[in-house]
C-alpha positions in Angstrom: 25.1 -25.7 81.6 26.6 -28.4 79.0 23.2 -30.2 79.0 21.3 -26.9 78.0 23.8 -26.3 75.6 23.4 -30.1 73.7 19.8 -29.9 74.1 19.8 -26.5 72.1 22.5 -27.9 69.6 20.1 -30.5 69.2 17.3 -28.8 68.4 19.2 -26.1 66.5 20.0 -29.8 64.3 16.2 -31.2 64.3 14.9 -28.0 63.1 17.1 -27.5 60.3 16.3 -31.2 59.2 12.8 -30.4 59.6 13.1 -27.1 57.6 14.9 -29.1 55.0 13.1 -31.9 54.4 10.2 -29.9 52.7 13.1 -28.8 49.7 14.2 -32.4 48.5 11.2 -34.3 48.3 11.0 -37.7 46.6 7.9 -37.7 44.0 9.0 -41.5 42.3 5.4 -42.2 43.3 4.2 -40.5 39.9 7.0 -42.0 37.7 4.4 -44.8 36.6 2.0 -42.0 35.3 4.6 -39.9 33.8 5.8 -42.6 32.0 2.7 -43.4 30.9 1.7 -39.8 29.9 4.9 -39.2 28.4 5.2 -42.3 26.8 1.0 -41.6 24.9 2.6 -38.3 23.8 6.0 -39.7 21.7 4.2 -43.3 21.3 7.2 -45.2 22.7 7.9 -46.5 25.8 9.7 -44.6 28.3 11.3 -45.4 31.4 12.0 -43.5 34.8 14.6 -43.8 37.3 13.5 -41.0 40.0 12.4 -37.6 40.7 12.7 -35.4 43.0 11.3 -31.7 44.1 13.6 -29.4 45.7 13.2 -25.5 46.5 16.9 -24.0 46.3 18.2 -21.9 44.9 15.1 -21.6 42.7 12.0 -24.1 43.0 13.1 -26.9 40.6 12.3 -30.7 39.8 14.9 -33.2 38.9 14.4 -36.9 36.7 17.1 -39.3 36.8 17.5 -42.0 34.4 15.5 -42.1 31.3 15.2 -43.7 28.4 12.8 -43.8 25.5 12.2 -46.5 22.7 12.6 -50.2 22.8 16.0 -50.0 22.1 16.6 -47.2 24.1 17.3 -44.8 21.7 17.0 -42.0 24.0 18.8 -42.2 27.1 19.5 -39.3 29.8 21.3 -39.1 32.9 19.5 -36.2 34.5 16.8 -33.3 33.5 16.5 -30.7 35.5 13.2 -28.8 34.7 12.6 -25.0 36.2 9.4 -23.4 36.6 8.0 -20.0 36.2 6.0 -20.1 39.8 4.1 -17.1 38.5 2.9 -19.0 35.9 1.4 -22.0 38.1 -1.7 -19.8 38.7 -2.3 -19.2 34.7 -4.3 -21.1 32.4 -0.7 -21.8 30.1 2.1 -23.2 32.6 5.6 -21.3 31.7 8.7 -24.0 32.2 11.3 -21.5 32.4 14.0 -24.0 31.4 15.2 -27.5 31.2 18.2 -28.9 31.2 19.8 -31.7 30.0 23.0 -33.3 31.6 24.2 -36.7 29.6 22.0 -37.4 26.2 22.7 -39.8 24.0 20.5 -40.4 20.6 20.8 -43.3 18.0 20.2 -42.6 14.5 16.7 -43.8 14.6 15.9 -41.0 17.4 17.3 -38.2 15.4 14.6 -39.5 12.5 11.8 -39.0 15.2 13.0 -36.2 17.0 11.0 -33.3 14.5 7.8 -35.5 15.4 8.7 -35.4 18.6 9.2 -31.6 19.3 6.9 -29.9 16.9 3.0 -29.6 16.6 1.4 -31.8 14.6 0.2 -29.0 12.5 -0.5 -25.1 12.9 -3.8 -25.4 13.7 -2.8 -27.4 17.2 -4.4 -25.8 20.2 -2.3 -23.3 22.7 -0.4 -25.8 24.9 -1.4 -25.9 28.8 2.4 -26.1 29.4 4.6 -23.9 27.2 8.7 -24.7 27.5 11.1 -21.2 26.9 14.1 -22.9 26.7 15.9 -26.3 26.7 19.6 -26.7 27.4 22.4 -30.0 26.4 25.4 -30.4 28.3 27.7 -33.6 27.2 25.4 -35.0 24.4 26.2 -37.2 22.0 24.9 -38.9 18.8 25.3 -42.4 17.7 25.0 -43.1 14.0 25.7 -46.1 13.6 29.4 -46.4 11.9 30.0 -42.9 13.6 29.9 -40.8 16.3 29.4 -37.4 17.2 29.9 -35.5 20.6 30.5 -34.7 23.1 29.1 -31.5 22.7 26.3 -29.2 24.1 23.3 -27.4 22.6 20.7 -24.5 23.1 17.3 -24.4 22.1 14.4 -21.4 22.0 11.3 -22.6 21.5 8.0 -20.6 20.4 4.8 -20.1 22.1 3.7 -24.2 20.5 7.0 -25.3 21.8 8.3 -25.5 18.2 12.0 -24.9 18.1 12.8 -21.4 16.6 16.5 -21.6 16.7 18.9 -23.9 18.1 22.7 -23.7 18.3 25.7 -26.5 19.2 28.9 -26.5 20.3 31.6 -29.0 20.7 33.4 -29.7 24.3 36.4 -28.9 22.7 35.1 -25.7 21.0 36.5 -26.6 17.8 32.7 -26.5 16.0 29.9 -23.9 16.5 26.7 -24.6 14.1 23.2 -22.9 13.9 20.1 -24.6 13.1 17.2 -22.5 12.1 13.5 -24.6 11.7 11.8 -24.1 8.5 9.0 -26.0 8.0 10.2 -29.8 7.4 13.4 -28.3 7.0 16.4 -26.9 9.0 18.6 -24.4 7.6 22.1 -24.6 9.2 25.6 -22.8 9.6 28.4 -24.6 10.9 32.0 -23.5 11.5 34.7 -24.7 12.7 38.8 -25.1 13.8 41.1 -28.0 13.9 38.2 -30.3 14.1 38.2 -34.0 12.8 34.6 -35.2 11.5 33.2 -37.7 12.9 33.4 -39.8 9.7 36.8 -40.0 9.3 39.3 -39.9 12.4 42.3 -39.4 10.0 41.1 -36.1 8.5 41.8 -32.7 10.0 40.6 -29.0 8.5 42.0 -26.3 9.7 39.0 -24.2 9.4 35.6 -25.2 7.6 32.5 -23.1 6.6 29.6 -24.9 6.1 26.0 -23.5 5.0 23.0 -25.7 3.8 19.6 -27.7 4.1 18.9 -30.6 6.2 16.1 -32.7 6.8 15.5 -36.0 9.3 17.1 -38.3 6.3 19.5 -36.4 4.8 21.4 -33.0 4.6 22.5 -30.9 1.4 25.3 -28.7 1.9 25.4 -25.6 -0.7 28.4 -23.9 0.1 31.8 -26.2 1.2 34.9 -23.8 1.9 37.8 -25.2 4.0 41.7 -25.1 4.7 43.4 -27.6 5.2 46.9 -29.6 4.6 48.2 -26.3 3.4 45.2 -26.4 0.3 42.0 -25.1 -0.1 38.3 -26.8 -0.6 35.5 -25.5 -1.8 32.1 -26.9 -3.4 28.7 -28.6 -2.1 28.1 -32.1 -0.8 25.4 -34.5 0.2 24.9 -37.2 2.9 22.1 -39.6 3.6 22.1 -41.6 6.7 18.5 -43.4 6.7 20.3 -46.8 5.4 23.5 -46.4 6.8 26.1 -43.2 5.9 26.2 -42.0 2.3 28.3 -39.3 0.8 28.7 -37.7 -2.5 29.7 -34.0 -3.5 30.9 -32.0 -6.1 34.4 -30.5 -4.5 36.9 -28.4 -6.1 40.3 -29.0 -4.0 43.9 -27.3 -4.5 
């Protein structure tokens, strides 16, 4: 009875192939006209390594390799984008989440990025496809002379698939900040521990409160308090980045 039992091992094996085939499905067949739709709706060129479909746990589709811009100014190692299957059969498609694993932006995509995410005025038709959520894990931003990241970020966004809030948090938990939309603007709160800016890798605060404006050129921080070296700061500050970093403030240190 060996025979029967290899034959039924066998099929036991074919029919769990066949069974799983259906949930990791290659669709790199419509990379040229996502590109191409993607690309008409941020006016850059975009590239796509591969996607694929699969059904566990949840129904979900995954994009490997992209990058956006002629000089690449967006690249990402791998989106993961969730459905709401309810939604399919509605006239406004719910993407439940997406995630982001490995981002990194150049200065001259964090210029473009409020183009990029938000309406182009509040009169814009309801989307067909309306995003809840979108998720950053290990992203990092190149500006040129410095660098921030790794860290990872949460965003809600409203029913136009404007952001409403976002947050962002270092690896090393050391910063926490919150970014609220307002209009062209962004209001922000940032604190943090033992962190090191980016613009200087020889200066360490022991704990910083931050609270101000920004917008895609610059950022105008009203309120400055922070420990460190055994003293205390406290004041406002200002930094431009559109032709290379700038800094200025009005500090009051002891």
């Amino acid at each position: 009875m060996k025979w029967l039992k290899r034959i039924l091992i066998a099929l036991a094996l074919l029919l769990g192939l066949a069974l799983a085939l259906p949930f990791f499905i290659s669709l790199d067949d419509y990379i040229p006209q996502l590109e191409k739709a993607v690309s008409a709706r941020l006016n850059e060129p975009v590239s796509i390594a591969r996607i694929r479909f699969a059904a566990l746990p949840v129904p979900h589709v995954t994009i490997e390799g992209i990058t956006v811009g002629k000089s690449a100014d967006v690249k990402l190692g791998l989106v993961t984008v969730t459905p709401d299957i309810y939604s399919l059969w509605q006239p406004v498609r719910v993407i439940k989440r997406i995630e982001i694993d490995t981002l990194t932006l150049t200065r001259e995509a964090i210029n473009k990025i409020p183009v990029w995410l938000n309406p182009d005025d509040d009169k814009s038709p309801q989307p067909l496809v309306r995003v809840e959520r979108i998720q950053l894990t290990n992203a990092r931003v190149n500006f040129g002379q410095a660098n921030f990241g790794p860290f990872d970020a949460r965003a809600n966004l409203d029913s136009k698939n404007a952001a409403e809030d976002i947050t962002i948090t270092t690896q090393d938990g050391k910063l926490r900040a919150r970014i609220k939309p307002d209009q062209s603007k962004y209001l922000i709160e940032a604190s943090a521990k033992g962190w090191t800016p980016p613009i200087s890798s020889t200066l360490l605060f022991d704990e910083l409160t931050l609270k101000g404006v920004a917008t895609p050129d610059d950022i105008t921080l009203n309120q400055v308090s922070a420990k460190l070296y055994g003293g205390t700061l406290n004041g406002t500050a200002h930094a431009r980045w559109r032709q290379g970093l700038q800094l200025n403030g009005n500090l009051d240190i002891r």
